[in-house]
N, C-alpha and C positions, 0 to 999 in steps of 0.2 A: 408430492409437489415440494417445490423449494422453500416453502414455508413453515410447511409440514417436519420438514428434515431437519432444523436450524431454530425449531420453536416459536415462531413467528419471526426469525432475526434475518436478514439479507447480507448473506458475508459478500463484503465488499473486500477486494486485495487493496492495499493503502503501501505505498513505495515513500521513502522520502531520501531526498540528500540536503545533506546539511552541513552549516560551516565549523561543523566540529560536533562535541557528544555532549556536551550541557545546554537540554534545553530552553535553560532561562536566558543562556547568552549567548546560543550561536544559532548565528540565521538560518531558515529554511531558503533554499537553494531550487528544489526542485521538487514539484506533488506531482505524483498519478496513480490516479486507478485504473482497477483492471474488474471491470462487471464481471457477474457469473452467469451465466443464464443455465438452460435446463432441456436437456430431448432424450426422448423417450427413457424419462428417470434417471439420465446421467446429467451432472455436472460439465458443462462444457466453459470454454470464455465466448464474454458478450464483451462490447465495447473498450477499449480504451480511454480515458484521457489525460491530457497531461499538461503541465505550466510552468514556465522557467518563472523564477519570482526573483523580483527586485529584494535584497536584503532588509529587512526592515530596519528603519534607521537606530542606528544605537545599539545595535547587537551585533557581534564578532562573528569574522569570517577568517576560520585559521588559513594561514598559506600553506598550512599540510595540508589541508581539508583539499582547498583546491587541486592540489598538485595530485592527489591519492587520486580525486574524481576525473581528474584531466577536464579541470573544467575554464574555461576562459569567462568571465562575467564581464565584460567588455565588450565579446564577441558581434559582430552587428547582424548575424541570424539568431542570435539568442533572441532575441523579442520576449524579455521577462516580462511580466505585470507585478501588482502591487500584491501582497500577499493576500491581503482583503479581498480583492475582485478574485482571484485563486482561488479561495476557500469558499465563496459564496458561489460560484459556479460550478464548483466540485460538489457541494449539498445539493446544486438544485439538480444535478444529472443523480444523485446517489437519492434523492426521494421519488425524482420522476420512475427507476426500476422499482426501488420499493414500494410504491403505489401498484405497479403493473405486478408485482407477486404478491400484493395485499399482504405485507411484511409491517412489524409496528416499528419496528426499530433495524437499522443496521449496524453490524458486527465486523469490527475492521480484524482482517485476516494480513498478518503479517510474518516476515522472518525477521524474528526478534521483534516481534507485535510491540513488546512494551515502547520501544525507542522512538518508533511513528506515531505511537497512541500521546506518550508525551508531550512530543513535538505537539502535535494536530491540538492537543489540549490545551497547550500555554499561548499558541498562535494564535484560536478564538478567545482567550481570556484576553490578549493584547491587542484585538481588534473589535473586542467587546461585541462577537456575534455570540448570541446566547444560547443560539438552539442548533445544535450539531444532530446532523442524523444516526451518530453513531451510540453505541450505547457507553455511559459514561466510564464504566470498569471492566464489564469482559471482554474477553479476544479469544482469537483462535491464533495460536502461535503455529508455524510451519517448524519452527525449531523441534517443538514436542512432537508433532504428528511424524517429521521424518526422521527423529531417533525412533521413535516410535516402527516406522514402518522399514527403517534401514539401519538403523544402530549408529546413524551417522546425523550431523548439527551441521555441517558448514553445507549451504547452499550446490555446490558446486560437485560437494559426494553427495548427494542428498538427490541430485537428478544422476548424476552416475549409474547408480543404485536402485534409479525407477526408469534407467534407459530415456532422458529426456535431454534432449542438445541443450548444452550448455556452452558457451562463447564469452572464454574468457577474456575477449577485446571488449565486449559488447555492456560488460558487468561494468557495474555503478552508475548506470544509466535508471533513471526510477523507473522510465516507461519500459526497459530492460527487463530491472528486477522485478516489477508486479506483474510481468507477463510469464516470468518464469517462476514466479512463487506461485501465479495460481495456478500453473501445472500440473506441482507439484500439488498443489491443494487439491484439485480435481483428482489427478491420479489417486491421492494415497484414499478420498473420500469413497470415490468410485468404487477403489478397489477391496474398501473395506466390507466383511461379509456381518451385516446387522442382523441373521438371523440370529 
């Protein structure tokens, strides 16, 4: 069982785009996750969800940032929210699986784990939710598992290398990247031999 496998932890895939690489001064732009769920002993993907977030105020949005994401924050199908309402709707779908796999804690599963776990950290200290589902220090990096499994770090060899389509228009999109990280997550788990 998926709880079994993970120690009671529910790896959750965690995507973010952001208006730059310091968490303390650049806004989060975009969250999603990407659930896991589980058949006949394989890792497969469960859900999606995702949320354009309004900048929070007082915090930097570089204009490389935008230009690198190809992102417009003006856009009027963007339909951001408030980063607050973001992250408390994102905990309540990431406890509602973790209850269904009786998991105590979940485990954000990322490329470049550390950069999202960050973020996700200083965003509830500045929104003063207290209780994140996620566990406060570990992770599961896809960085490690797919040198690990390819000899290769950038995302892009990394599905290469495990025959997983990759789309480089489609890349820095969050709902993009954490569908394509937990691919790779699944693939390299799946294909790991635990005897």
């Amino acid at each position: 069982m998926l709880k079994e496998r993970f120690r009671k932890f529910l790896p959750v895939v965690v995507d973010l785009e952001t208006g730059g690489f310091n968490y303390k001064n650049n806004a989060i732009l975009e969250i999603a996750i990407q659930l896991i769920d589980e058949s006949d002993s394989m890792l497969i993907l469960g859900e999606s969800h995702r949320f354009h977030i309004k900048p929070f105020e007082g915090l930097i949005v570089d204009s490389d940032a935008l230009e690198f994401l190809k992102l417009d924050l003006n856009h009027p199908l963007r339909m951001a929210v408030d980063e607050k309402f973001a992250l408390e709707e994102i905990f309540k779908i990431i406890n509602k699986q973790r209850s269904k796999f009786e998991c105590s804690r979940a485990i954000l599963v990322g490329h470049n784990a550390f950069f999202d776990h960050s973020f996700l950290l200083e965003a509830c200290n500045r929104n003063n939710i207290k209780k994140s589902p996620f566990h406060p220090f570990s992770l599961i990096d896809t960085v490690s598992l797919g040198v690990l499994a390819t000899k290769q770090t950038v995302l892009a060899r990394i599905c290469k290398e495990l025959d997983i389509a990759y789309e480089n228009e489609e890349a820095h999109s969050a709902a993009y990247d954490a569908m394509v990280t937990a691919e790779v997550f699944c693939k390299i788990i799946n294909d790991f031999d635990f005897r």
